[in-house]
NUKOLNU-793610 format. One record per residue (C-alpha): x, y, z; residue in three letters. Coordinates in Angstrom, 2 decimals. Each point is the difference from the previous one (the first is absolute). Example, Ala and Ser with C-alpha at 12.3 -4.5 7.8 and 13.67 -1.06 7.14 Angstrom:
BEGIN
(site (12.30 -4.50 7.80) "ALA")
(site (1.37 3.44 -0.66) "SER")
! end
This chain:
BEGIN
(site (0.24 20.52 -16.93) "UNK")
(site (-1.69 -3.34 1.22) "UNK")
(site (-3.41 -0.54 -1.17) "UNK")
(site (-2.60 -1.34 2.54) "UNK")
(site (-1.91 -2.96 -1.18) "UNK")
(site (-1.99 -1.64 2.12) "UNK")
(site (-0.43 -3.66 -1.93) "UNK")
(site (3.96 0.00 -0.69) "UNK")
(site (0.39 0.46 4.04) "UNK")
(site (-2.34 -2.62 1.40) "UNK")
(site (1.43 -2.46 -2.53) "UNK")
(site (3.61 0.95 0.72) "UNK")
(site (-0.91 -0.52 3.61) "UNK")
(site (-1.74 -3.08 -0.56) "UNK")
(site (3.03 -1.48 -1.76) "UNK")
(site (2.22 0.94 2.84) "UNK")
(site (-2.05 -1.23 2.66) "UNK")
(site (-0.32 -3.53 -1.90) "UNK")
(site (3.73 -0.76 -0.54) "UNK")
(site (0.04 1.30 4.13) "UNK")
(site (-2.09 -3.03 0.72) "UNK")
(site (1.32 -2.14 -1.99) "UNK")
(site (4.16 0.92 1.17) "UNK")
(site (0.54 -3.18 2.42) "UNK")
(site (-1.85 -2.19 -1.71) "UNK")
(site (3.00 -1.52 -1.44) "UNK")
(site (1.76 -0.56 3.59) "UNK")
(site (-1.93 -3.18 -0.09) "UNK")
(site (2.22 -1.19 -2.40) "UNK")
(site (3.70 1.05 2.15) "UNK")
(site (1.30 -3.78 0.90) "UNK")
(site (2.88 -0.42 2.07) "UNK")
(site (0.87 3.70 0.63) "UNK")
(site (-0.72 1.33 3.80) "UNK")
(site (-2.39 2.85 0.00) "UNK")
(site (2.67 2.73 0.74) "UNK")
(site (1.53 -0.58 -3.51) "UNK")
(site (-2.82 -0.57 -1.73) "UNK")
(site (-1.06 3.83 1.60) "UNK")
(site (3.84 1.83 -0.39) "UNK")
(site (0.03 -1.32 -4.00) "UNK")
(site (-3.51 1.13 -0.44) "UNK")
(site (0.12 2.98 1.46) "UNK")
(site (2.70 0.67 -1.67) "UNK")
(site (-1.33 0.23 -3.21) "UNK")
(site (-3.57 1.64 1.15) "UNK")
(site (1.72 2.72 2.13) "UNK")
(site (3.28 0.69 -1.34) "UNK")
(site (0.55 -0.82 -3.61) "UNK")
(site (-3.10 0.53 -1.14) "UNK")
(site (-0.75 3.47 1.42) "UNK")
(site (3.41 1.30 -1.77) "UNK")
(site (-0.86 -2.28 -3.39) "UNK")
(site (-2.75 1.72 -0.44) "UNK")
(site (0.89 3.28 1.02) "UNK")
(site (2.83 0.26 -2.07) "UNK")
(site (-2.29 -1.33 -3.07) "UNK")
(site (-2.51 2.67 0.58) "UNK")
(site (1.47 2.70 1.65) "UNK")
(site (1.82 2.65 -2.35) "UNK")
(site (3.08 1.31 1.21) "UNK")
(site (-0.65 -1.90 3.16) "UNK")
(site (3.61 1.20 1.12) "UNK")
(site (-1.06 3.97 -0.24) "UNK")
(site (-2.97 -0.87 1.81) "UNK")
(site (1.87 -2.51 3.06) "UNK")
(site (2.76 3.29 0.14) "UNK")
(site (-2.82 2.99 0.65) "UNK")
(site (-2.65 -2.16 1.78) "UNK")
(site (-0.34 1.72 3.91) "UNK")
(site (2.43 -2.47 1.92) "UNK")
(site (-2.20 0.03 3.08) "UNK")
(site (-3.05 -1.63 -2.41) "UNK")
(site (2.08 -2.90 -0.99) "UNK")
(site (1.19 -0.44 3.32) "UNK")
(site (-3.78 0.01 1.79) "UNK")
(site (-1.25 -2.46 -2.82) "UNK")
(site (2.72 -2.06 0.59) "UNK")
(site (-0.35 -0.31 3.89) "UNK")
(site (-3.70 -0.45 -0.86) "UNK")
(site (0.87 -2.73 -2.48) "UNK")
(site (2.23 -1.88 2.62) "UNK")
(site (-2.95 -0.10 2.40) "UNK")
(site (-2.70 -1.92 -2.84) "UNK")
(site (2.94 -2.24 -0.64) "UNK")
(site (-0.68 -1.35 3.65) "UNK")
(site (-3.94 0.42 -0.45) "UNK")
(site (0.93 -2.12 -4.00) "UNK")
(site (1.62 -2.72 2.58) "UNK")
(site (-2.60 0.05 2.42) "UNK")
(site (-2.50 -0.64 -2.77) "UNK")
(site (1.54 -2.92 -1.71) "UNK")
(site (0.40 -1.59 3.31) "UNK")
(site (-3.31 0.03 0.66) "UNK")
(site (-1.08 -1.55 -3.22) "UNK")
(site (1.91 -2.89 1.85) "UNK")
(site (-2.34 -0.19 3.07) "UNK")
(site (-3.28 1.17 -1.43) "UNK")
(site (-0.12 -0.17 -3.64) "UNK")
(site (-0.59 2.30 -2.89) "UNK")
(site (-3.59 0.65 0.72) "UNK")
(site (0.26 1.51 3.26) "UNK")
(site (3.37 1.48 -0.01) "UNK")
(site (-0.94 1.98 -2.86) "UNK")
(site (-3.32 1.12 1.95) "UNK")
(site (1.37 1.57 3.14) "UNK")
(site (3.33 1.21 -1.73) "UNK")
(site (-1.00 1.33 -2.98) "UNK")
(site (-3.64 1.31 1.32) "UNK")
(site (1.94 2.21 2.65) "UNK")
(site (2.46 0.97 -2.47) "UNK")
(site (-2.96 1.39 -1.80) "UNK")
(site (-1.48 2.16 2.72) "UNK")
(site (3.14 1.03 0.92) "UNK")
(site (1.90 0.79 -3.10) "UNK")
(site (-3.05 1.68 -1.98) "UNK")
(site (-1.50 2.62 3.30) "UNK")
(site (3.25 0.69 1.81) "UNK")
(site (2.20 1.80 -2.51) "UNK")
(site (-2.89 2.30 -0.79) "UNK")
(site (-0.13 0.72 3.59) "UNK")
(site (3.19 0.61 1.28) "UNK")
(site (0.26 2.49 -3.31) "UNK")
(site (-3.37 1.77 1.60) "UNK")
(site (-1.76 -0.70 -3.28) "UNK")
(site (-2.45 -2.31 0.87) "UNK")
(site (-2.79 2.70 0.97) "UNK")
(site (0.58 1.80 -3.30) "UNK")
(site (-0.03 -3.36 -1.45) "UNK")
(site (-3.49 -1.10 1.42) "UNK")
(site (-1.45 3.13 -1.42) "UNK")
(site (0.56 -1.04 -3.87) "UNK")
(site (-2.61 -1.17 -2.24) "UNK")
(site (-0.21 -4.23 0.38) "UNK")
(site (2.13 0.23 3.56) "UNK")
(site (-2.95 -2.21 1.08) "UNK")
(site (0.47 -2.42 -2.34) "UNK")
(site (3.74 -0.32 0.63) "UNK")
(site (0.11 -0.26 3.72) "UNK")
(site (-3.02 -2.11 -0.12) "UNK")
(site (1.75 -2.12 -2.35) "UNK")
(site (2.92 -0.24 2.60) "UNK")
(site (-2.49 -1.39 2.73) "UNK")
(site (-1.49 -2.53 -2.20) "UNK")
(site (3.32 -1.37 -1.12) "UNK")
(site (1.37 -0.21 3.78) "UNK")
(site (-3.44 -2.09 0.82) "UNK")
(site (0.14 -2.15 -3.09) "UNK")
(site (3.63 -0.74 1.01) "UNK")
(site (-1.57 -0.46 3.69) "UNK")
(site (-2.38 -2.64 -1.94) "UNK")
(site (2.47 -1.39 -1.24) "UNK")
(site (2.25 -0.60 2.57) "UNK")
(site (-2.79 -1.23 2.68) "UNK")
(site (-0.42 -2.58 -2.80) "UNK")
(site (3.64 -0.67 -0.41) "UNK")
(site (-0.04 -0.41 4.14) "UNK")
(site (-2.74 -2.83 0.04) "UNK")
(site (1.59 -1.44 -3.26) "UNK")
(site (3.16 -0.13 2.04) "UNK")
(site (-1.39 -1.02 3.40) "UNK")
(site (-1.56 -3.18 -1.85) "UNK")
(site (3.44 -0.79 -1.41) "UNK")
(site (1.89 0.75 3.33) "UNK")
(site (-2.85 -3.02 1.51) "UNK")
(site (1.21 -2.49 -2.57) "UNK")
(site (3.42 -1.17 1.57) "UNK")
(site (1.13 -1.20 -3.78) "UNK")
(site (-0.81 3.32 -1.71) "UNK")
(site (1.50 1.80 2.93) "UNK")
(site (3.81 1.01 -1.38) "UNK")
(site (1.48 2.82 2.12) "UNK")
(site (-3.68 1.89 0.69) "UNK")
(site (0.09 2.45 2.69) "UNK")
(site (-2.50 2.34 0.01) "UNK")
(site (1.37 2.02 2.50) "UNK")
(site (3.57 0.56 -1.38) "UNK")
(site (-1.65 -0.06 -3.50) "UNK")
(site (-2.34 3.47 1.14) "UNK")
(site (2.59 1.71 2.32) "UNK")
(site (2.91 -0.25 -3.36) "UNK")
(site (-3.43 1.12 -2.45) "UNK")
(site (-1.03 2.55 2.18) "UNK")
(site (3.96 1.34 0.06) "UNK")
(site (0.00 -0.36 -3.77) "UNK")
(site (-2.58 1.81 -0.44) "UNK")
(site (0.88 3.20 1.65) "UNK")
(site (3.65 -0.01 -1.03) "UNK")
(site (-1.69 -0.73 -3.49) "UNK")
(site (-1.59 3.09 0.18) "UNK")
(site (3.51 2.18 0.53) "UNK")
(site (0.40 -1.03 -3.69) "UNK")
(site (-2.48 2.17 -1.30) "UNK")
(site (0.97 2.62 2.50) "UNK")
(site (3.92 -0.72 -1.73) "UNK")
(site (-1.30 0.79 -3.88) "UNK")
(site (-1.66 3.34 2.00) "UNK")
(site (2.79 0.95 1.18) "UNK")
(site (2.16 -0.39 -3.14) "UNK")
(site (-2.59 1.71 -1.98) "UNK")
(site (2.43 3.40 -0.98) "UNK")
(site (2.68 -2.95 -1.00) "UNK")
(site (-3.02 -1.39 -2.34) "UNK")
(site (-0.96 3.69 -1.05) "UNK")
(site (3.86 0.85 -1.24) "UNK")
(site (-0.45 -3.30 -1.82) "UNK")
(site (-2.74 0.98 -2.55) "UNK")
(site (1.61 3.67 -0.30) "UNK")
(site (3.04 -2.29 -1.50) "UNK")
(site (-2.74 -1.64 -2.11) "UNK")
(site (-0.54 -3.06 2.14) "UNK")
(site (-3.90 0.98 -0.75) "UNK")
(site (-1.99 -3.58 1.08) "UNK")
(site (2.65 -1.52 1.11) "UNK")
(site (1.05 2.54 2.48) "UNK")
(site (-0.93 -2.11 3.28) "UNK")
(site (2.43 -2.58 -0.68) "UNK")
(site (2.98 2.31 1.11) "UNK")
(site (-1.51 0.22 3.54) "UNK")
(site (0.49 -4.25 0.05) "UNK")
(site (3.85 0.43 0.26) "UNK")
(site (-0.58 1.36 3.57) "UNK")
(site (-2.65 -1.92 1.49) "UNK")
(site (0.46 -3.46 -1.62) "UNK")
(site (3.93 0.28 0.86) "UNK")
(site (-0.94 0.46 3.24) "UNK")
(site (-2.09 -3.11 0.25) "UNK")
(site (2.69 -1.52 -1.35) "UNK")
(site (2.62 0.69 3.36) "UNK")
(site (-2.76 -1.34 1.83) "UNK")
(site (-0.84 -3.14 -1.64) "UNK")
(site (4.01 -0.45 -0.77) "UNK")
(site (0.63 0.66 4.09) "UNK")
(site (-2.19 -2.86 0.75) "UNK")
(site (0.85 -2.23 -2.42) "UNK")
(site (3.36 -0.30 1.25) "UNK")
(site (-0.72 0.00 3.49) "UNK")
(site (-1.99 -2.61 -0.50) "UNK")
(site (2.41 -1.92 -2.85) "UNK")
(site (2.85 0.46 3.15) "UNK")
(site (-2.18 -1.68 2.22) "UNK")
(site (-1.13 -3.01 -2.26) "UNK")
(site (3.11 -0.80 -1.46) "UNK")
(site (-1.85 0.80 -3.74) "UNK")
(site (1.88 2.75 -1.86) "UNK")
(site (1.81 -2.83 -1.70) "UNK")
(site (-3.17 -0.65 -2.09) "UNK")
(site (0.32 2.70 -1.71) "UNK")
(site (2.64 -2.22 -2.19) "UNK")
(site (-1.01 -3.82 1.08) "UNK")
(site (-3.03 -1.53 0.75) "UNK")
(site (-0.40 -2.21 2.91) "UNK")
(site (-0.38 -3.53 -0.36) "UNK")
(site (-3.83 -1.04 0.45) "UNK")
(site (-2.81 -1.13 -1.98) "UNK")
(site (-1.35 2.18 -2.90) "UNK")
(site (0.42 0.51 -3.43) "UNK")
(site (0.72 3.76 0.20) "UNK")
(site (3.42 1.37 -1.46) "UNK")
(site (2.00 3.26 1.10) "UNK")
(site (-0.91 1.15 -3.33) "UNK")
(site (-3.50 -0.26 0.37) "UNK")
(site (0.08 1.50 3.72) "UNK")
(site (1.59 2.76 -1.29) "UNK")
(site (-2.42 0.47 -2.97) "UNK")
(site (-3.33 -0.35 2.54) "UNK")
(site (1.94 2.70 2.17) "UNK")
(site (0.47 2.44 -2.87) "UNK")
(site (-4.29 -0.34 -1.26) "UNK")
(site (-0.35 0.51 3.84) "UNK")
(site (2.03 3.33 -0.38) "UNK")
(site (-1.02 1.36 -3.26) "UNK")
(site (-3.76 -0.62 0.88) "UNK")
(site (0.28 1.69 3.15) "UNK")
(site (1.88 2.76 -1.76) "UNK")
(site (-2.48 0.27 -2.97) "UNK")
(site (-2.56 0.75 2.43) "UNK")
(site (1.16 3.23 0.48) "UNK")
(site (1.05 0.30 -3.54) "UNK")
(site (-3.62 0.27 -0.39) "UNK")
(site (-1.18 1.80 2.79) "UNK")
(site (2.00 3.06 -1.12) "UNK")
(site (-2.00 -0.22 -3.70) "UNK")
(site (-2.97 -0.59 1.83) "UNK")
(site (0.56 3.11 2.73) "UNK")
(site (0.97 2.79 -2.62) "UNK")
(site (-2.73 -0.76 -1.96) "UNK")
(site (-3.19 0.51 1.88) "UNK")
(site (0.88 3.70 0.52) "UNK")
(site (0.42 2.50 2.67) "UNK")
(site (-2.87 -0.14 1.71) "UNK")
(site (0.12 -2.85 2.13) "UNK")
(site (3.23 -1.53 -0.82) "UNK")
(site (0.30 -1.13 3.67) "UNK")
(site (-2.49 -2.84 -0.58) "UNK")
(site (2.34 -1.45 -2.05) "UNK")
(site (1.12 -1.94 2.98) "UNK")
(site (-3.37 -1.28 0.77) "UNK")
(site (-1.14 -0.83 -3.75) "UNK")
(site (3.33 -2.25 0.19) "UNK")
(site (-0.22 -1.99 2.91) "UNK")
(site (-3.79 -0.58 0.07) "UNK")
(site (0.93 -1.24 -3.44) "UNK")
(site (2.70 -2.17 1.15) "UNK")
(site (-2.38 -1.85 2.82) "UNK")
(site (-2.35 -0.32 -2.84) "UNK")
(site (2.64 -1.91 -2.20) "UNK")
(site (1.75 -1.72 3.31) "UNK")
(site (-3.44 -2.14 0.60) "UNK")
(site (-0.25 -0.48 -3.47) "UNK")
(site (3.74 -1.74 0.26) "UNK")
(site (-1.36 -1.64 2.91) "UNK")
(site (-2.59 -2.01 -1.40) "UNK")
(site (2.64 -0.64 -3.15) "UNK")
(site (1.91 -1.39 2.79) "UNK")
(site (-2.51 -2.47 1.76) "UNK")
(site (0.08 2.61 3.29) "UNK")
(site (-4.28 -0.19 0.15) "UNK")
(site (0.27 -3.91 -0.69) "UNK")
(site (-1.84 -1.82 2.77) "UNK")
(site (-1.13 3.80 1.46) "UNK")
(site (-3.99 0.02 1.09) "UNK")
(site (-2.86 1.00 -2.50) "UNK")
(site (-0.30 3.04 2.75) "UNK")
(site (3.57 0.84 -0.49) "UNK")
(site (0.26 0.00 -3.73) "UNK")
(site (-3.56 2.07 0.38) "UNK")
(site (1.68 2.26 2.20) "UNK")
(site (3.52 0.99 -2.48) "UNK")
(site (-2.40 -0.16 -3.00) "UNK")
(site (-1.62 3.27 2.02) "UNK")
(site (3.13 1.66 0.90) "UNK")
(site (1.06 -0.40 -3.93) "UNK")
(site (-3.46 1.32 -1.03) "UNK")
(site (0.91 2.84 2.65) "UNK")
(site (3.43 0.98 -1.33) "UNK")
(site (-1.47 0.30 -3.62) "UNK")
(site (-2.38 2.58 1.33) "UNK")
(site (2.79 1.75 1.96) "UNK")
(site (2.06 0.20 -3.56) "UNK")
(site (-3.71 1.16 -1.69) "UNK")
(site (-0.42 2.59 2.33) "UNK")
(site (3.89 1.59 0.19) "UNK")
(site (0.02 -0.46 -3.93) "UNK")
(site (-3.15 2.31 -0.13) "UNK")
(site (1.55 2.48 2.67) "UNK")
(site (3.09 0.33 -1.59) "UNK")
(site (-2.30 1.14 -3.10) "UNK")
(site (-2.17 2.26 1.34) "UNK")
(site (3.02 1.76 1.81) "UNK")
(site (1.59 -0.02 -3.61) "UNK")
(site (-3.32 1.58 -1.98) "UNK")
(site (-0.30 2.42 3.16) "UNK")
(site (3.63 1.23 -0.52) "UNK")
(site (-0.54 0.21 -3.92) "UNK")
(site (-3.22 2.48 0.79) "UNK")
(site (1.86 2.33 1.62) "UNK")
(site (0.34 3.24 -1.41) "UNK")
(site (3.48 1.09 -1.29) "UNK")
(site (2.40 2.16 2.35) "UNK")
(site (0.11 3.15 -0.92) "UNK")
(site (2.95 0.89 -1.96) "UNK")
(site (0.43 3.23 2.90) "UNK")
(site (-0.54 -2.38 2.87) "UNK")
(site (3.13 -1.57 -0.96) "UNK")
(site (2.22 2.50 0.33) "UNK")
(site (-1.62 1.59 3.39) "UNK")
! end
């Protein structure tokens, strides 16, 4: 039996959500390789190898388990994973045309909204949900996370509408291709946490197996593969097209003093960070308890914006911004940490309620 502990999930999640913000951080470092490669090696290792690594590590007699899990679960989180792999693309394509800042704003706020209040309410659980002890204090917690991500990402807009006026500093910025692929991303983001729902009974036959904490990690064979097709579709189409699958052997001639060796090394942090966020979010997600385990979701990626402008200012993105600007993400950070107060003390007063309950009666259980 899992034991809930509130502390041990927050920090799990926290952990998670910081290697999440951190994952393409070392792209900047990819010389010489075209974008598609850099994204088919990467993903390879984040949504492929990984997921059955660490499945296979943690996972007792992950064979039994594959052989008697329902069929039509796999299949569904599978089919669910495939569409995040286009919402994954859609994302780091973005960061291209609008930067970390605000792609991680609109995606990842929507993914929050989405991903925490839907699955509750497509299961019809939501009203039974709202009348627990510290249901305030969760959903509450979900609205002030979605406007400190709003915050955030008005800040991110005027920090990137000042860099779009200087024609040096301009790169590839598009704001509108940069919010229709974020916008995308973050719905098809949201499917992922529908995915892990979906292969809950798959999780569940894990920890009867003995899988215990680890028992999430199963469900990442279905929905990470399935990411994988997608992000391997496109990366050839698009390899076919430029003339680049050959780089996956040679680099072209050009200026740099990148190696294949070190491409391939940047692409495999890229992976296993992007992977270990996950990793985490399954510790984080069985430990805070029954109650309101749906908020995992939301704890994670208001966690992850949190982190992502913190990488941002690591990485110069606020350099040159207005005094009103950096005033105005300062706010939506201040925000955030007061949407992870308030769903930290929901998720404990829905825990102490459950503990005051009275015991079932030993009769009722066999009514």
């Amino acid at each position: 039996m899992i034991v809930p502990s509130l502390p041990q999930g927050i920090a799990f999640h926290a952990t998670g959500a910081f290697l999440s913000a951190n994952c393409y951080a070392p792209q900047k470092y990819i010389k010489r390789w075209s974008w598609e490669i850099f994204w088919m090696v990467q993903a390879a290792w984040c949504w492929l190898l990984w997921p059955i690594i660490g499945a296979a590590i943690t996972i007792p007699h992950l064979g039994r388990v594959l052989a008697e899990a329902p069929p039509d679960r796999m299949l569904i989180c599978f089919l669910m994973g495939i569409a995040y792999g286009i919402g994954g693309t859609s994302f780091n394509i973005s960061i291209r045309y609008i930067g970390f800042s605000l792609t991680y704003s609109i995606a990842v706020g929507l993914s929050s909204v989405l991903g925490t209040l839907i699955p509750p309410l497509v299961r019809g659980q939501l009203g039974a949900i709202l009348a627990k002890p510290g249901s305030e204090w969760v959903i509450g917690g979900v609205m002030a996370g979605a406007a400190g991500i709003a915050i955030c990402g008005v800040a991110g807009h005027f920090k990137e509408k000042g860099l779009a006026a200087s024609p040096e500093k301009r790169g590839e910025f598009s704001l509108l291709k940069g919010l229709l692929l974020s916008l995308l991303a973050g719905v098809l983001s949201a499917v992922y946490g529908f995915a892990l729902e979906v292969a809950a009974p798959v999780a569940d036959l894990a920890e009867h197996y003995g899988a215990g904490i680890w028992k999430g990690n199963v469900s990442y064979i279905f929905a990470n593969s399935g990411a994988f097709v997608t992000a391997l579709l496109y990366s050839l189409y698009l390899a076919r097209k430029n003339k680049s699958l050959g780089q996956l052997t040679a680099l072209p001639s050009g200026s740099g003093g990148s190696s294949l060796k070190w491409n391939y090394l940047f692409a495999l942090l890229t992976g296993t960070l992007w992977y270990g966020q996950f990793f985490f979010y399954n510790l984080g997600h069985v430990r805070l308890g029954t109650q309101y385990a749906f908020s995992s979701w939301a704890i994670h990626m208001i966690m992850l914006v949190l982190f992502s402008n913190g990488l941002a200012v690591v990485l110069k993105e606020w350099k040159g911004s207005s005094l009103g600007t950096r005033a105005l993400v300062a706010t939506g950070l201040v925000v955030l940490c007061g949407a992870i107060v308030m769903l930290t003390y929901g998720n404990h007063l829905g825990e102490q309620g459950h503990a005051a309950l009275p015991p079932v009666p030993s009769a009722a259980l066999h009514s």
